[in-house]
VOVEXKE-131894 format. One record per residue (C-alpha): x, y, z; residue number from 1. Coordinates in nm, 4 decimals. Each point is the difference from the previous one (the first is absolute). Layout:
residues N
{{X; Y; Z}; NUM}
...
END
This chain:
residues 413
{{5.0071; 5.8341; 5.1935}; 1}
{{0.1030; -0.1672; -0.3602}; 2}
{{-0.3197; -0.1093; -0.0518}; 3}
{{-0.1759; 0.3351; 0.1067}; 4}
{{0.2477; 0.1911; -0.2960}; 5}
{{-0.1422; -0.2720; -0.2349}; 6}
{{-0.3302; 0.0585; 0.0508}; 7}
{{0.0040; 0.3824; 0.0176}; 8}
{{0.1867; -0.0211; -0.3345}; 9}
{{-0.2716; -0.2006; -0.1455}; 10}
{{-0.2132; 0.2763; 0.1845}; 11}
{{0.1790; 0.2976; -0.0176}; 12}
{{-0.3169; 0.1793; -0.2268}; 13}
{{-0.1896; -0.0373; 0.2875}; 14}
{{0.2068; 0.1415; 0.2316}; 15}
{{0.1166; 0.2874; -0.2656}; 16}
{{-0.3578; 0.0663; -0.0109}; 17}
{{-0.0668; 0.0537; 0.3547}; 18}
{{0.2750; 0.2915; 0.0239}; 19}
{{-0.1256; 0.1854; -0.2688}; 20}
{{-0.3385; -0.0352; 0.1790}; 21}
{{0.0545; 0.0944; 0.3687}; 22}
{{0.3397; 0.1879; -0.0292}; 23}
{{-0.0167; 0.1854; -0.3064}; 24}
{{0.3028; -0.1663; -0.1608}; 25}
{{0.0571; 0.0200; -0.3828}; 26}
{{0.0032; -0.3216; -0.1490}; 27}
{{0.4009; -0.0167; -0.0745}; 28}
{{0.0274; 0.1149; 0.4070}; 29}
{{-0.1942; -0.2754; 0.1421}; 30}
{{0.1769; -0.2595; -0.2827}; 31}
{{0.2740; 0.1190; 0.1187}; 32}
{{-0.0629; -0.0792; 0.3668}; 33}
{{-0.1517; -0.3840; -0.0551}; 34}
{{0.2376; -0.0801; -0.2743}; 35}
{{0.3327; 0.1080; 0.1453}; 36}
{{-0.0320; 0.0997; 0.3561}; 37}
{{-0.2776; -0.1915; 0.1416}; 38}
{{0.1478; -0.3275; -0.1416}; 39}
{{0.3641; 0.1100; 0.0368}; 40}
{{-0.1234; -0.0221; 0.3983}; 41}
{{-0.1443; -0.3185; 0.0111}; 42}
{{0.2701; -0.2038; -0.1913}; 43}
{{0.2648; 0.1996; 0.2376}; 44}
{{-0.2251; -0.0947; 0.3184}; 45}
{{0.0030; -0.3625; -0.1359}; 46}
{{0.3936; 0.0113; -0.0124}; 47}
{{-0.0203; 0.0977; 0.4084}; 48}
{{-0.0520; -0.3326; 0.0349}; 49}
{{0.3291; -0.1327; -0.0661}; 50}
{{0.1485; 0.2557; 0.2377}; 51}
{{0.1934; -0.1781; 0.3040}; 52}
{{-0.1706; 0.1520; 0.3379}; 53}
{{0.2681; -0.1884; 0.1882}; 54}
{{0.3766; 0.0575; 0.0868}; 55}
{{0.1987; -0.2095; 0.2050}; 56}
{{0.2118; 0.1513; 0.1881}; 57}
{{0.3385; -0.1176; 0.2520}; 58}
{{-0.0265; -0.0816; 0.3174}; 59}
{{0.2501; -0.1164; 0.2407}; 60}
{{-0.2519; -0.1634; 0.2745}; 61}
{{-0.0582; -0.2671; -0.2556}; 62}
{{-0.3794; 0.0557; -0.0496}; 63}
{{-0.1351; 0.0787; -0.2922}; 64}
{{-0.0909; 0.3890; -0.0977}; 65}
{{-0.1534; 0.1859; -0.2457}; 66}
{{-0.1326; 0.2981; -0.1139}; 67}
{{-0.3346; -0.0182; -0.1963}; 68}
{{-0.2954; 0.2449; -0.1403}; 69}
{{-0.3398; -0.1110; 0.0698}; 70}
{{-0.3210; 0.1442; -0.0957}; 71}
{{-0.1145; 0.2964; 0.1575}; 72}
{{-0.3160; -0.1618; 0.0211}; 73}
{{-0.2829; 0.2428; -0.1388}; 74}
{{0.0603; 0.2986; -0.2478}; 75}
{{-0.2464; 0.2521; -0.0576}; 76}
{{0.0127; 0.1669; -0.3510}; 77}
{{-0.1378; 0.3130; -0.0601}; 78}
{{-0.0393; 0.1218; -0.3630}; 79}
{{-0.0238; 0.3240; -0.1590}; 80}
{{-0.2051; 0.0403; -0.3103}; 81}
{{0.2513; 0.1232; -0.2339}; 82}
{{0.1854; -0.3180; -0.1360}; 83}
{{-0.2232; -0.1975; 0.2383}; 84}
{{0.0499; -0.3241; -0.1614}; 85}
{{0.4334; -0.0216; -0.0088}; 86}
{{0.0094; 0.2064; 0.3579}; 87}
{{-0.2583; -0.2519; 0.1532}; 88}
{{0.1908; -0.3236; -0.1500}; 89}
{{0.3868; 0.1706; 0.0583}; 90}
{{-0.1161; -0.0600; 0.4039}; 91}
{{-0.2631; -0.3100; -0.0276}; 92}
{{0.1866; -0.2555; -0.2257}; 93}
{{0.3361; 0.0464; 0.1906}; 94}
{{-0.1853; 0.0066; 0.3982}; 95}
{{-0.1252; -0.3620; -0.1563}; 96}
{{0.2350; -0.1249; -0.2187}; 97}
{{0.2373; 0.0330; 0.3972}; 98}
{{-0.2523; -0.1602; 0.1750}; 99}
{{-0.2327; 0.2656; 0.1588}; 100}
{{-0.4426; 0.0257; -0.0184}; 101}
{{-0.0356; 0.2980; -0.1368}; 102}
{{-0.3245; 0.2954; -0.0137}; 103}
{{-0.0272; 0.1923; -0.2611}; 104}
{{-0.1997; 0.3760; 0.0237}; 105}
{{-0.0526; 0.1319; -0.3240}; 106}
{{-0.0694; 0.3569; -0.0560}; 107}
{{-0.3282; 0.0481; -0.0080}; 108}
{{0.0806; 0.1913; -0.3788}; 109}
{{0.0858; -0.3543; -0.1276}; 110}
{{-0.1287; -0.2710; 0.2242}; 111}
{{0.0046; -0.2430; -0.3066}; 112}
{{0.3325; 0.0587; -0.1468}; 113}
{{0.1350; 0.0701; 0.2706}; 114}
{{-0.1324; -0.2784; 0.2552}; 115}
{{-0.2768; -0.2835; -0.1584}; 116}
{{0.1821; -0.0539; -0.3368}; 117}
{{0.2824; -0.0800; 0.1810}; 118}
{{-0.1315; -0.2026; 0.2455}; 119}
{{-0.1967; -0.1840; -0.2712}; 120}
{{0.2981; -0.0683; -0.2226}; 121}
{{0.1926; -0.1661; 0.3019}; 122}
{{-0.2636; -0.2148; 0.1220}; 123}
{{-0.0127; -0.1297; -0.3802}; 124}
{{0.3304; -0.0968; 0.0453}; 125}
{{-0.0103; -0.1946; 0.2553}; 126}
{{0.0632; 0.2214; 0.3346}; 127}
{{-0.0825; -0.2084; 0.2947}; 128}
{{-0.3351; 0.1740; 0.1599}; 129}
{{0.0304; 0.2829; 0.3267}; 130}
{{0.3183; 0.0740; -0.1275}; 131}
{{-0.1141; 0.3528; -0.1988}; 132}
{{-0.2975; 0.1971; 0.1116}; 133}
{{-0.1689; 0.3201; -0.2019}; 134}
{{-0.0577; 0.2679; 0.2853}; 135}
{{-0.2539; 0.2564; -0.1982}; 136}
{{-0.0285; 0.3854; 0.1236}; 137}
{{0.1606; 0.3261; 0.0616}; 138}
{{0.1971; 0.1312; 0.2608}; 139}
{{-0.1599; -0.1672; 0.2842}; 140}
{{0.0641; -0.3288; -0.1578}; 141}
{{0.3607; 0.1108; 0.0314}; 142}
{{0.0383; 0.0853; 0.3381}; 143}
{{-0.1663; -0.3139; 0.1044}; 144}
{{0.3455; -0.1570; -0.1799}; 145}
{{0.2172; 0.2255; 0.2063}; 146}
{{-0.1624; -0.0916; 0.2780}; 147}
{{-0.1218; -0.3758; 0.0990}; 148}
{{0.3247; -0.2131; 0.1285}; 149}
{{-0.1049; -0.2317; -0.1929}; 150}
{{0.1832; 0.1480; -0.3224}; 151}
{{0.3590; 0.0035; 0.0608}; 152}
{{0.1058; 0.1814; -0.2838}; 153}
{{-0.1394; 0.3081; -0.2275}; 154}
{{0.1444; 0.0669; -0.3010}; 155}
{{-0.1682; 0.3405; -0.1467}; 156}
{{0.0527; 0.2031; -0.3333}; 157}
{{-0.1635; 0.3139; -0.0425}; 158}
{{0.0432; 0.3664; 0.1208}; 159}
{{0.2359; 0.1230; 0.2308}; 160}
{{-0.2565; 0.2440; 0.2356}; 161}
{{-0.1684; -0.4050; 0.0080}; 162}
{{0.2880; -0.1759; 0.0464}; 163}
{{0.0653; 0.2409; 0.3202}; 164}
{{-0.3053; -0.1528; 0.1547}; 165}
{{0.0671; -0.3496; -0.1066}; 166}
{{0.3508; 0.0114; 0.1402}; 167}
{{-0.1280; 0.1685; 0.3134}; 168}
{{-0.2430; -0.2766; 0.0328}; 169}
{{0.2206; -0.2854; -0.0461}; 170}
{{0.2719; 0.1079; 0.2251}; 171}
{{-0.2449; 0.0840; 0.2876}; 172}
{{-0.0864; -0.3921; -0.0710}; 173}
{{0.3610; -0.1052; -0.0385}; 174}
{{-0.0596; -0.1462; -0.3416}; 175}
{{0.2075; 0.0117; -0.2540}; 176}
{{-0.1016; 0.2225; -0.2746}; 177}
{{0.1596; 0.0209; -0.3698}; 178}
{{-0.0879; 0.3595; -0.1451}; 179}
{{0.0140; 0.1407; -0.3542}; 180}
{{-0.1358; 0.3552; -0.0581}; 181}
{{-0.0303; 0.2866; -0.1631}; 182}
{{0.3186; 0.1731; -0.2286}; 183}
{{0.0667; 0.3340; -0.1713}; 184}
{{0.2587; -0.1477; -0.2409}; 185}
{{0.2669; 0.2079; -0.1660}; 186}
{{0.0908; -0.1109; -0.3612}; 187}
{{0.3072; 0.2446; -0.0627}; 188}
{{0.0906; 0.0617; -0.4152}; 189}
{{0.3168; 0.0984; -0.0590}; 190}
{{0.1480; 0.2623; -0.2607}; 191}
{{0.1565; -0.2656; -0.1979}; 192}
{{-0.3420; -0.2501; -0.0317}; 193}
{{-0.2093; 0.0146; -0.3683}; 194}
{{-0.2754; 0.1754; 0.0225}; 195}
{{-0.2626; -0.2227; -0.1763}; 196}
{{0.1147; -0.3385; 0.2148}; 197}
{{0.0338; 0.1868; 0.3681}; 198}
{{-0.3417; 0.1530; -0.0999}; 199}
{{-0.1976; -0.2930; -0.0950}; 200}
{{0.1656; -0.1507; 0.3089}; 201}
{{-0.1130; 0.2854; 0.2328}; 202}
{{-0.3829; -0.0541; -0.1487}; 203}
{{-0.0077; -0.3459; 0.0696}; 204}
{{0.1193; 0.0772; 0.3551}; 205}
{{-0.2189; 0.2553; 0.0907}; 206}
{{-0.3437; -0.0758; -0.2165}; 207}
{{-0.0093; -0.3785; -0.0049}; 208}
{{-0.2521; -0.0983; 0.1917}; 209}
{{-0.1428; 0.3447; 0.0252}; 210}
{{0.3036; 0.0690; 0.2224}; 211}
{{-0.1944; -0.2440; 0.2844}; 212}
{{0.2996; -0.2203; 0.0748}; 213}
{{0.2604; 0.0737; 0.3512}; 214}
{{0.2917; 0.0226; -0.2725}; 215}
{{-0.1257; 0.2523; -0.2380}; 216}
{{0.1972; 0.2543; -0.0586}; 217}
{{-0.0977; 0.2997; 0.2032}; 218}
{{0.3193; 0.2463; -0.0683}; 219}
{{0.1634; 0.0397; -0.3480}; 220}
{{0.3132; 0.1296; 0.0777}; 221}
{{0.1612; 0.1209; -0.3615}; 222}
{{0.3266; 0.1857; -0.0165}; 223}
{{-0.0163; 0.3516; -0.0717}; 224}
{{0.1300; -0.0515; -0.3913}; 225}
{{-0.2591; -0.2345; -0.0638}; 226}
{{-0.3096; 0.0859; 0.1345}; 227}
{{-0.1599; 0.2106; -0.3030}; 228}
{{0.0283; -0.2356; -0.2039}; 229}
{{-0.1267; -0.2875; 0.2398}; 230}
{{-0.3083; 0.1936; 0.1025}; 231}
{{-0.0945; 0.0433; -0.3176}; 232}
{{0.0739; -0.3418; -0.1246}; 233}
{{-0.1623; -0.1285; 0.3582}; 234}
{{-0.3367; 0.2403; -0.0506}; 235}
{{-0.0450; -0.1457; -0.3480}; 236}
{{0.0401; -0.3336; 0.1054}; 237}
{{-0.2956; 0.0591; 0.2563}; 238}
{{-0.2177; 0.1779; -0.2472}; 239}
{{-0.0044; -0.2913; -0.2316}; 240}
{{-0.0987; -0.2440; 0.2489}; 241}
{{-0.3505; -0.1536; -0.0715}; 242}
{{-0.2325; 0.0223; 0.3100}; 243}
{{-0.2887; -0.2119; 0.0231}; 244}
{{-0.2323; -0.3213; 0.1635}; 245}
{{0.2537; -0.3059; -0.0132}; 246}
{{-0.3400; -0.1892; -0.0215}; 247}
{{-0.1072; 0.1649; -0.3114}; 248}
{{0.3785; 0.0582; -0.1563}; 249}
{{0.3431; -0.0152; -0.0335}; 250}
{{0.1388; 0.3037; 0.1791}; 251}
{{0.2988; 0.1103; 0.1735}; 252}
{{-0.1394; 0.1749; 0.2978}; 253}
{{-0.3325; -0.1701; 0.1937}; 254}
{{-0.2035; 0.1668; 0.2978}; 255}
{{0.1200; 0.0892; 0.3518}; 256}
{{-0.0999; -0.2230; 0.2372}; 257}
{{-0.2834; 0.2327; 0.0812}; 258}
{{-0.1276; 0.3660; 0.0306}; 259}
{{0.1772; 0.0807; 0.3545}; 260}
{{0.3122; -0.1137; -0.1687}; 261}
{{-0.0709; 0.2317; -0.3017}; 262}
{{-0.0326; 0.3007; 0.2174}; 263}
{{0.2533; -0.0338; 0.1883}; 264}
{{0.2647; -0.0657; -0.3186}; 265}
{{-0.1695; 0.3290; -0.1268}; 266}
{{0.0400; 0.1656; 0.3049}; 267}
{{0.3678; -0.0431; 0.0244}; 268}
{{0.0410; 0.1004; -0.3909}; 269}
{{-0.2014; 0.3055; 0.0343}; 270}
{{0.1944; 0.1202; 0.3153}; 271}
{{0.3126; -0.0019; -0.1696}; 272}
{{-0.1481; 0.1641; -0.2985}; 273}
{{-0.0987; 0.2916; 0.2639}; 274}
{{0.3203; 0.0183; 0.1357}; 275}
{{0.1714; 0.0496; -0.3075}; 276}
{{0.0552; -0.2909; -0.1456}; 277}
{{-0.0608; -0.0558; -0.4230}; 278}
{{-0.2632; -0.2724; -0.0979}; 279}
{{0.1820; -0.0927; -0.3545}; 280}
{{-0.2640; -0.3480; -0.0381}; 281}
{{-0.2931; -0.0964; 0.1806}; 282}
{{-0.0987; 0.1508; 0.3383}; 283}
{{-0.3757; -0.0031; -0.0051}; 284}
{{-0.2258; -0.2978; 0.0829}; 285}
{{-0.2569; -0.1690; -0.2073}; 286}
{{-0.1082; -0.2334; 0.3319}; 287}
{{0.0116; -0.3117; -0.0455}; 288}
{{0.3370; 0.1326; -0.1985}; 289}
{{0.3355; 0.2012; 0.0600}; 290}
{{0.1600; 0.0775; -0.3342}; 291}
{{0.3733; -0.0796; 0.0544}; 292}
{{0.1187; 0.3256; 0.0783}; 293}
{{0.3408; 0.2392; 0.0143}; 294}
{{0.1909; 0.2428; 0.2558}; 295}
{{0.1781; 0.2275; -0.0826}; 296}
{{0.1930; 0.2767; 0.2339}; 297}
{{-0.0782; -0.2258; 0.2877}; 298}
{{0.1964; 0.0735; 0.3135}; 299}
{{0.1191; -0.1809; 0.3522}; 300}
{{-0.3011; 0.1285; 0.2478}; 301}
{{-0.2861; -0.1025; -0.2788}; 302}
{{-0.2081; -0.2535; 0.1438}; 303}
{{-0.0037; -0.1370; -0.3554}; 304}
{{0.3684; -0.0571; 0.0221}; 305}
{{-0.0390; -0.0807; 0.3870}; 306}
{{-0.2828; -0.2424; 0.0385}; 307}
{{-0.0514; -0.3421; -0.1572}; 308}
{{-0.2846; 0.0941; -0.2723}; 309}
{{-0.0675; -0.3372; -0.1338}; 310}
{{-0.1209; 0.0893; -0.3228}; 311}
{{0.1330; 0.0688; -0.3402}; 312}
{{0.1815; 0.3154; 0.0935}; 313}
{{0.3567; 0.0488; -0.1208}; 314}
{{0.1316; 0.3163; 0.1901}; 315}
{{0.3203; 0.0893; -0.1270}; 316}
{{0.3454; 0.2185; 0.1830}; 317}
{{0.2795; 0.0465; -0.1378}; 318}
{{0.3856; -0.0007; 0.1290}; 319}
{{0.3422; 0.1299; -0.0900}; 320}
{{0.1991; -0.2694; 0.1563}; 321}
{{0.0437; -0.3919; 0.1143}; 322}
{{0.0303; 0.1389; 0.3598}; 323}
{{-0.3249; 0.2192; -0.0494}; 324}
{{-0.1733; -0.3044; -0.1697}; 325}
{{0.0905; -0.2444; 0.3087}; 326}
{{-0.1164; 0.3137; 0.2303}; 327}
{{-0.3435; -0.0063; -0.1744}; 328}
{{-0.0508; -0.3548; 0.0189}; 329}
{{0.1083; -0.0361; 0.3633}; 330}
{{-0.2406; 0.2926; 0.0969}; 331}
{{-0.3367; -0.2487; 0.0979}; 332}
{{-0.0694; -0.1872; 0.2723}; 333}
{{-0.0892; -0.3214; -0.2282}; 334}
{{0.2674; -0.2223; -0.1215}; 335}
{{-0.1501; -0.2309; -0.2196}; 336}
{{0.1500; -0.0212; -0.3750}; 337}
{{0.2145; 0.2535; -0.2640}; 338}
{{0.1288; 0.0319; -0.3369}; 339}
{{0.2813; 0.1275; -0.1372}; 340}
{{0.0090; 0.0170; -0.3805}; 341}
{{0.2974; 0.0650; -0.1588}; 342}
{{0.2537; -0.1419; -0.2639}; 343}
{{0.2707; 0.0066; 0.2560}; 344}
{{-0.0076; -0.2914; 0.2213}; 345}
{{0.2763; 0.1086; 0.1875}; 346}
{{-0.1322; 0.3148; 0.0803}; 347}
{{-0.3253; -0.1847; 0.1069}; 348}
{{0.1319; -0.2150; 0.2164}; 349}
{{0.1699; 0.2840; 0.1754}; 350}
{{-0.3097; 0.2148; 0.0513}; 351}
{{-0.2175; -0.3411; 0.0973}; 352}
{{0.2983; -0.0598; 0.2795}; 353}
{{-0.1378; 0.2915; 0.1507}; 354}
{{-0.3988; -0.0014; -0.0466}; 355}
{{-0.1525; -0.1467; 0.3142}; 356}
{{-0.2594; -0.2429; -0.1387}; 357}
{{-0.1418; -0.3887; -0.0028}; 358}
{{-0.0048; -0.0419; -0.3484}; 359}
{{0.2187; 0.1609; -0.2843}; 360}
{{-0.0234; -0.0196; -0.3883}; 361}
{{0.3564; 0.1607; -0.1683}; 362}
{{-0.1149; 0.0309; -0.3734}; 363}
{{-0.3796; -0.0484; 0.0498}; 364}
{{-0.2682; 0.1778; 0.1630}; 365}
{{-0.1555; -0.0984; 0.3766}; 366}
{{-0.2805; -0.2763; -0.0683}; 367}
{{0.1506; -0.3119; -0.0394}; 368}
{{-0.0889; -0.3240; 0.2271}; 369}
{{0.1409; -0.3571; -0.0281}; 370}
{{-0.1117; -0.2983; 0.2260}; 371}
{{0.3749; -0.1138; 0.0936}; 372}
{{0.1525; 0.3681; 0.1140}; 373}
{{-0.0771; 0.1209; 0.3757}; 374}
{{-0.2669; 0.2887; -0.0659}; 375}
{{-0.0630; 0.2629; 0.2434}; 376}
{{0.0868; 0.3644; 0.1656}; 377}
{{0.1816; 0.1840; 0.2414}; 378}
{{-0.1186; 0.2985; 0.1651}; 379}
{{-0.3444; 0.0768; -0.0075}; 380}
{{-0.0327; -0.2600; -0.3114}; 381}
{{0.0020; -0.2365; 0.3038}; 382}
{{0.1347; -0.2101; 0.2851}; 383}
{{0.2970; -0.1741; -0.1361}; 384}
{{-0.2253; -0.2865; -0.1244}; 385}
{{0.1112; -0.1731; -0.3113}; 386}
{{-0.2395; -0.2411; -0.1981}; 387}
{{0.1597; -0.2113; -0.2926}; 388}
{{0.2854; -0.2803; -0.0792}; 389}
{{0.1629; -0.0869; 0.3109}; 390}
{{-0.1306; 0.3019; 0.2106}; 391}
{{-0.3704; -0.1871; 0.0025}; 392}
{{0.2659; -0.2711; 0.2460}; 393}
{{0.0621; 0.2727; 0.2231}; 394}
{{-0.3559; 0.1430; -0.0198}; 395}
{{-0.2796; -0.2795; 0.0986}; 396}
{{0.2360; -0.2476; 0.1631}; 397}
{{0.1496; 0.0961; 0.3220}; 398}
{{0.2910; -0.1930; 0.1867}; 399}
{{0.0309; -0.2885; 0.2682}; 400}
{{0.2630; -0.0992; 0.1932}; 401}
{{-0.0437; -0.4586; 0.0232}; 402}
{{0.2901; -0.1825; 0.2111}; 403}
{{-0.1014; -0.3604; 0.0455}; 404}
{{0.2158; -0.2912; 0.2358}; 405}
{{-0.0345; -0.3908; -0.0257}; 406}
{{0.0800; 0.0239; 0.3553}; 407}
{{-0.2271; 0.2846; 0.2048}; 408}
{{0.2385; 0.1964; 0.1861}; 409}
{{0.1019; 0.0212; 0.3245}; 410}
{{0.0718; 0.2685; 0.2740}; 411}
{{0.1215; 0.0401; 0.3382}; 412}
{{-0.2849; 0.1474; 0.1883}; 413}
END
């Protein structure tokens, strides 16, 4: 795993490359994915290694007895196409690093980044051969995962309505399955947060990535006093963004990941605008492009402000009150990540006491990632699985009971 972090650092063009080629990413996106969360993974999968996976424990019989984690044996991996390099690795380099085979099913979006670079990099470095194996193809592919006993173990990022099946799949099979879907993340601005700093943090939230990421943030929720101002500082903030190839130049926003996925971002945006909501930036598609774009006068039953849009839509509510804030937030079924911005930590920590959520950000806005921390969701966001830092221990090892005697025991009958 040391080795593989060396090499993809003297590498890490390459692999930059490849994102900006299958996924759409801008270049600083998919630098940002090799440089600090790709190889953040490895070097934390290489520390696994130096975990004890054995505990003695007393016994009064005078035998020995312990309590270990062992390999679950083989882990399948399936991989969305969105940060498909860091959301393949944050599954493979761990299931190995503990001692498992793994195989690997790349979206069919990035089966490069995603899957063969990957694969590649690792056999460079020295991984001993059968261990990893690069499944190609689309959903079939996938169910065949779920479903051969072979694979004891299915660890799956990607929607929630997917997930669903996945989970179904793997229970029918009694495997274990590790699941990480979709969010519709609150970032909550209170009245006493600057302007300029809570909007530049709810742009990066919402339009990095062109919004394509499970913790963008899907709901601005900005108190009452402050939401003129914010709109307007938020709308000019997406009108200013450049839009373009990633190939060709250095832009802010890249392409969908492809025309369904345009249609269906425009779609949402223009049923809102129907239903009374105000487009203040954006909100019409240039396929392969969605111009970062602005809600105003959005309200509760808005699929807009409902749905997971997965694009670089900001809708924005407003609220009078902390309780009315923590209301809003609470009112999804996902669960995966929130931020609270505010100069008040205090305050914040007493509002994020009460927001039911996997991940939470008090003074920053809802995408934020880092190798060593548990990630993952409640609710619909997903099934209690955690992936990073000592959570990877619980995930892809499972436990074993050993007693051993120098003299075999006895019985009466």
């Amino acid at each position: 795993m040391s080795r593989a972090a060396e090499l993809l650092e003297t590498h890490h063009e390459e692999a930059e490359g490849w994102l900006v080629r299958e996924a759409g990413s801008i270049r600083p996106k998919a630098a940002l994915e090799v440089m600090q969360l790709v190889l953040g993974e490895l070097r934390a999968a290489a520390r696994l290694t130096e975990e004890p996976l054995e505990h003695e424990l007393p016994d009064p019989t005078g035998r020995r007895s312990v309590m270990r984690r062992v390999p679950m044996g083989v882990v399948g991996v399936l991989a969305p196409w969105n940060f498909p390099m860091i959301l393949a690795i944050r599954s493979v380099a761990p299931a190995l690093a503990l001692g498992n085979a793994v195989v690997l099913k790349a979206d069919p979006h990035t089966p490069i980044s995603g899957g063969f670079f990957l694969s590649s990099l690792l056999d460079a470095a020295g991984l001993p051969a059968g261990l990893l194996h690069v499944l190609p193809g689309g959903a079939e592919a996938g169910a065949a995962v779920c479903e051969v006993p072979e694979i004891g173990m299915v660890s799956f990022t990607g929607s929630t309505a997917v997930g669903r099946l996945v989970g179904e799949a793997c229970g029918r099979n009694l495997k274990r399955v590790a699941l990480e879907l979709g969010g519709n993340n609150a970032f909550i601005v209170l009245e006493d947060a600057d302007v300029a700093a809570a909007s530049s943090a709810g742009a990066w939230g919402s339009f990095v990535h062109q919004g394509q990421i499970c913790m963008t943030a899907g709901r601005h929720l900005v108190h009452e006093r402050l939401a003129e101002a914010y709109l307007d500082a938020l709308s000019d903030r997406a009108r200013h963004l450049p839009i373009g190839d990633p190939n060709l130049q250095e832009v802010a926003i890249g392409p969908l990941i492809d025309p369904e996925h345009v249609a269906r971002v425009d779609a949402l945006v223009r049923e809102a605008r129907d239903h009374g909501a105000e487009v203040l930036a954006g909100g019409a598609a240039d396929s392969p492009y969605y111009p970062p774009t602005v809600l105003g006068q959005v309200r509760p039953e808005m699929r807009a402000w409902r749905e997971e849009i997965f694009g670089p839509v900001a809708p924005v509510m407003t609220f009078a009150s902390d309780e009315e804030a923590i209301a809003l937030a609470n009112a999804t079924e996902y669960g995966l990540s929130t931020g609270i911005y505010t100069a008040d930590l205090e305050r914040g920590r007493r509002i994020a006491e009460q927001v039911r959520t996997g991940l939470l950000h008090i003074g920053d806005q809802t995408v934020n990632d880092d190798p060593a921390a548990p990630f993952g969701g409640m609710g619909a966001s997903g099934n209690g699985a955690r992936f990073g830092g000592p959570a990877n221990l619980e995930e892809f090892l499972q436990w074993q009971w050993r007693t051993e005697r120098a003299e075999p025991a006895t019985y009466p009958f």
